[in-house]
C-alpha positions as CSV (number, residue, x, y, z in Angstrom):
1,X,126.2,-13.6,43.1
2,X,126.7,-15.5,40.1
3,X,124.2,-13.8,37.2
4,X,124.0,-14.7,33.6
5,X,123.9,-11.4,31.4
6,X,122.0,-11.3,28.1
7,X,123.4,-10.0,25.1
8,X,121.6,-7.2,25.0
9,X,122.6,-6.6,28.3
10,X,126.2,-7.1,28.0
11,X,126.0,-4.6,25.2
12,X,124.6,-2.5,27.1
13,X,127.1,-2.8,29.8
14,X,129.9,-2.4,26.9
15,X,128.4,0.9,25.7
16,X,128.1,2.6,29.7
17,X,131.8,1.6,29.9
18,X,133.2,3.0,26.7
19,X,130.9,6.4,27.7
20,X,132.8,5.9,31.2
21,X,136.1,6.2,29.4
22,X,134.9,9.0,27.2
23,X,134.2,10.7,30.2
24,X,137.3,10.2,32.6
25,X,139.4,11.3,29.3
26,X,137.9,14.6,28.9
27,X,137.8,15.1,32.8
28,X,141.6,14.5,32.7
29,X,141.9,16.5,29.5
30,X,140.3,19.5,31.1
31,X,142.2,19.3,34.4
32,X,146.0,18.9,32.4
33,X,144.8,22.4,30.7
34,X,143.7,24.0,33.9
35,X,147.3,22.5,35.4
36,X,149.0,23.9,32.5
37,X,147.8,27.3,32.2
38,X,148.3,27.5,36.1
39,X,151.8,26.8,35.5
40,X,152.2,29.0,32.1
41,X,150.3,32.1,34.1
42,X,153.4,31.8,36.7
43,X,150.5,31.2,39.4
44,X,152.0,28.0,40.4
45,X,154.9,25.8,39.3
46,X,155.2,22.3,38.0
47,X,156.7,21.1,41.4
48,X,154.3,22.6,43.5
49,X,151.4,20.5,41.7
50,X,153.7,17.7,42.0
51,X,154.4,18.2,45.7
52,X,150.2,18.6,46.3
53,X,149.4,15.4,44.1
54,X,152.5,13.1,45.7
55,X,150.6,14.3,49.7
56,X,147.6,13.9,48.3
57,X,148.6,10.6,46.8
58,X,150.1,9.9,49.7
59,X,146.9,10.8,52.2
60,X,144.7,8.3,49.9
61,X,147.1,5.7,50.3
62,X,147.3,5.8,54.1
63,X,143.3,7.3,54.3
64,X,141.7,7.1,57.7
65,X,138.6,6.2,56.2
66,X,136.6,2.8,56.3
67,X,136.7,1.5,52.5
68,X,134.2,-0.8,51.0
């Protein structure tokens, strides 16, 4: 599907991306606090959130779920 974009429209696109990346930082900002007082309360340890994100990892890179 070859489309040509307006300016406006490619501005537009430009501006949902940048809120995108707004977004995904403070998502990850919030989730390395939650991590990090986890870890600082003693109610997990650094290498038990490693082990969980390297399966999990793992699971997503061998998924048994159609992708698109």
């Amino acid at each position: 599907m070859n489309r040509v974009y307006t300016a406006m429209e490619e501005v537009g696109l430009a501006a949902k991306l940048a809120d995108l990346k707004e977004e995904h930082y403070r998502n990850t900002l919030a989730l390395s606090t939650i991590i990090e007082l986890l870890i600082e309360k003693n109610i997990l340890t650094r290498e038990e959130v490693e082990k969980k994100a390297a399966d999990l990892d793992s699971f997503m890179e061998n998924s048994p779920y159609p992708t698109v």
